[in-house]
VOVEXLO-793001 format. One record per residue (C-alpha): residue number from 1; residue in three letters; chain; x, y, z negated. Coordinates in steps of 0.2 Angstrom, whole numbers. Layout:
BEGIN
{atom NUM, 'ALA', 'A', {X, Y, Z}};
...
//
This chain:
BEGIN
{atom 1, 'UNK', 'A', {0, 0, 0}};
{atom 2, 'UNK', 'A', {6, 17, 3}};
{atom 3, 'UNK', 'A', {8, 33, -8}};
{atom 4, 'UNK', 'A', {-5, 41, 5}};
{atom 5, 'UNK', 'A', {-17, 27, 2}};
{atom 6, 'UNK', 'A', {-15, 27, -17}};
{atom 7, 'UNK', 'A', {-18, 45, -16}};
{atom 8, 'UNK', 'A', {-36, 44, -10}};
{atom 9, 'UNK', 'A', {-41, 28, -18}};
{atom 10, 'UNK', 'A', {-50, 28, -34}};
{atom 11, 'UNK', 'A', {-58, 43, -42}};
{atom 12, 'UNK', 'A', {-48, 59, -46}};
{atom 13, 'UNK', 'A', {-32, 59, -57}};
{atom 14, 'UNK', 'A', {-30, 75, -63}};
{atom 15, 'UNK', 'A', {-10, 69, -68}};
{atom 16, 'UNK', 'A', {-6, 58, -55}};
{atom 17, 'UNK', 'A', {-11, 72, -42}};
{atom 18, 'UNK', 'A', {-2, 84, -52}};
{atom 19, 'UNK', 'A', {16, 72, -50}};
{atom 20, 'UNK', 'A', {10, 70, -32}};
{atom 21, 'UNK', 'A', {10, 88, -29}};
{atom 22, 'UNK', 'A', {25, 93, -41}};
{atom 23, 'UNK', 'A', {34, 80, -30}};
{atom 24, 'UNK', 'A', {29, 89, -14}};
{atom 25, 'UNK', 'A', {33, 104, -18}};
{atom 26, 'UNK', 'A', {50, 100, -26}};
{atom 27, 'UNK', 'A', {54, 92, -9}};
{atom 28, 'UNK', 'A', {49, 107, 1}};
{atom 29, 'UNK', 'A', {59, 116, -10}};
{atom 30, 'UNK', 'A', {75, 105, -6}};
{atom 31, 'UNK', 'A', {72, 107, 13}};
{atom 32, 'UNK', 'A', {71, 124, 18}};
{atom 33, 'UNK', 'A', {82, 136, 20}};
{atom 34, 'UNK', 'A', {83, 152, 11}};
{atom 35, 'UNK', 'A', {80, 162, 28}};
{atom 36, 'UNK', 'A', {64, 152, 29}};
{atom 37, 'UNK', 'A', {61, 157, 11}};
{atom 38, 'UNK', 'A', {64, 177, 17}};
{atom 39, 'UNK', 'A', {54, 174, 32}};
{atom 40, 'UNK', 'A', {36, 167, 19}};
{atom 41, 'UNK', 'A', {39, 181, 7}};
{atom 42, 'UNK', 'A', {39, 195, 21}};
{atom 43, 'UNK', 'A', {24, 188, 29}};
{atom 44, 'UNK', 'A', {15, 186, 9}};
{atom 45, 'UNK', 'A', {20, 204, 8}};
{atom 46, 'UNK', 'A', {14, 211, 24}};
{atom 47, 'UNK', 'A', {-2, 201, 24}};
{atom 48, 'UNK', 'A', {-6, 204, 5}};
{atom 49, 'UNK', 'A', {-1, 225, 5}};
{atom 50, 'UNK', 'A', {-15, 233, 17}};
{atom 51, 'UNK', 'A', {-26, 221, 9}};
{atom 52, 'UNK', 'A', {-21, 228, -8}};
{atom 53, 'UNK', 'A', {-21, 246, -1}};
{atom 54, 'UNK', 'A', {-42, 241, 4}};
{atom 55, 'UNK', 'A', {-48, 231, -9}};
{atom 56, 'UNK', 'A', {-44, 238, -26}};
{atom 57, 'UNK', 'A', {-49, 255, -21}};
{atom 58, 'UNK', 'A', {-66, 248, -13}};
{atom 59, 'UNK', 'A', {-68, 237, -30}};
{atom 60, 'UNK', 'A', {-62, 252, -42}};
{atom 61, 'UNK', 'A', {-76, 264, -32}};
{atom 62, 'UNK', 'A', {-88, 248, -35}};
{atom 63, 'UNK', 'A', {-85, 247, -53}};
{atom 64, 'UNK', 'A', {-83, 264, -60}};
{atom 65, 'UNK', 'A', {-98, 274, -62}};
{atom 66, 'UNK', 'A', {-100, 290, -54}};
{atom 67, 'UNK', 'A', {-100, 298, -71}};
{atom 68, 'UNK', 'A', {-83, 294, -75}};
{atom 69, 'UNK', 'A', {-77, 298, -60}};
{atom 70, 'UNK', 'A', {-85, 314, -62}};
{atom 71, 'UNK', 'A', {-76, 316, -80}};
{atom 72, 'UNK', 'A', {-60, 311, -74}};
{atom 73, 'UNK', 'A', {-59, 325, -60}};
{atom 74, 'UNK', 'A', {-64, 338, -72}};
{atom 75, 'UNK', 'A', {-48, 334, -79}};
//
């Protein structure tokens, strides 16, 4: 029997998934190179910033009342 099919057999492990996936990502973290490493955190970091720059102020203009926002450009 292989790993895969011990994987999906059985009901879910909560610990035997988490030594499957800690071993996965140990491996990964053997095998790339550290260009390839720069290259995921540039792309994280240009994907993740304008949605940063669009989401918290359209969430922080969700949340805070207009009173406060009122108050605070009183200030």
């Amino acid at each position: 029997m292989t790993n895969h099919a011990q994987d999906i057999s059985g009901p879910f492990n909560a610990e035997q998934f988490s030594r499957m996936w800690s071993g996965r990502v140990d491996a990964l973290e053997r095998h790339l190179s550290v260009n390839t490493w720069v290259l995921g955190a540039v792309t994280v970091v240009l994907v993740a910033y304008p949605i940063a720059r669009v989401v918290i102020p359209a969430v922080l203009h969700g949340i805070v009342p207009d009173v406060v926002r009122s108050v605070l450009n009183l200030m």
